[in-house]
C-alpha positions in Angstrom: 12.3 203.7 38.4 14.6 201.2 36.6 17.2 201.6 39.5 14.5 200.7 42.1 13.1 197.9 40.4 17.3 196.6 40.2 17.8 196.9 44.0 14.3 195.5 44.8 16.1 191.9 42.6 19.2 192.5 44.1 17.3 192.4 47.4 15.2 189.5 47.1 18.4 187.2 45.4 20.4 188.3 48.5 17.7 187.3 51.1 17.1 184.0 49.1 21.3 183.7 49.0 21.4 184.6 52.8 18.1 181.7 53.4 19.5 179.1 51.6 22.9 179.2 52.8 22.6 177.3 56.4 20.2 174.6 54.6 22.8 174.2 51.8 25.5 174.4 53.6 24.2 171.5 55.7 23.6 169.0 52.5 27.2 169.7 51.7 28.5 168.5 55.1 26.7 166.1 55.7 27.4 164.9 51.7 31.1 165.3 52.8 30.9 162.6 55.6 28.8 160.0 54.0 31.5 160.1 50.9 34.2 160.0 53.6 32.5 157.0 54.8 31.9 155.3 51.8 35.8 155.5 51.2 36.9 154.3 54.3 34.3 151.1 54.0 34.4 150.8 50.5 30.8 151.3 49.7 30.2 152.6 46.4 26.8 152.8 46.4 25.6 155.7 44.4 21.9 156.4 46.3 23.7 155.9 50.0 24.4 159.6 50.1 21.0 160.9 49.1 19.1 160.1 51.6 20.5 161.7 54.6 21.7 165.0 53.0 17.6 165.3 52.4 17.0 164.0 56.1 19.6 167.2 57.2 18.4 169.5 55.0 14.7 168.8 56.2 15.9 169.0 59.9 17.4 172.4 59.5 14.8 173.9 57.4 12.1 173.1 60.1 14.4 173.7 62.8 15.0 177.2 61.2 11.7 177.7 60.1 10.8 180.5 62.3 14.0 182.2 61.4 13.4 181.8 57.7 9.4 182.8 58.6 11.0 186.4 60.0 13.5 187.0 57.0 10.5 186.8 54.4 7.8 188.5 56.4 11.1 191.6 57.3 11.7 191.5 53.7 8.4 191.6 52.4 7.5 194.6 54.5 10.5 196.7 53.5 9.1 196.4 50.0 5.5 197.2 50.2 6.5 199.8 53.1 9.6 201.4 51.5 
């Protein structure tokens, strides 16, 4: 029983690793080039980068929204199934 209840954890951080990768991922890029461009133009403005890593990590998580939709609903019925 103990062994189950482990895989079921080690499932669900997987899945939540494996959903959160693309929208993370995407922050970090898009963090990358607005630092890139602050050094080139010598803005050092602290809140410049904030606002469009959240814009890009909106935009992907609605535009993978169905995708993310599938994972949970797949994942949820392996549980309660078996």
């Amino acid at each position: 029983m103990q062994i189950d209840a482990l895989d079921l954890a080690r499932s669900a951080l997987m899945i939540a690793l494996w959903i959160a990768t693309p929208i993370l991922c995407s922050g970090l890029v898009v963090g990358l080039v607005v630092s890139i461009a602050q050094a080139v133009t010598q803005i050092q403005e602290q809140t410049l980068s904030f606002v469009p890593k959240i814009a890009a990590m909106i935009l992907v998580t609605v535009v993978l929204l169905g995708w993310i939709s599938t994972q949970m609903v797949e994942f949820a019925q392996r549980m309660f199934v078996g």
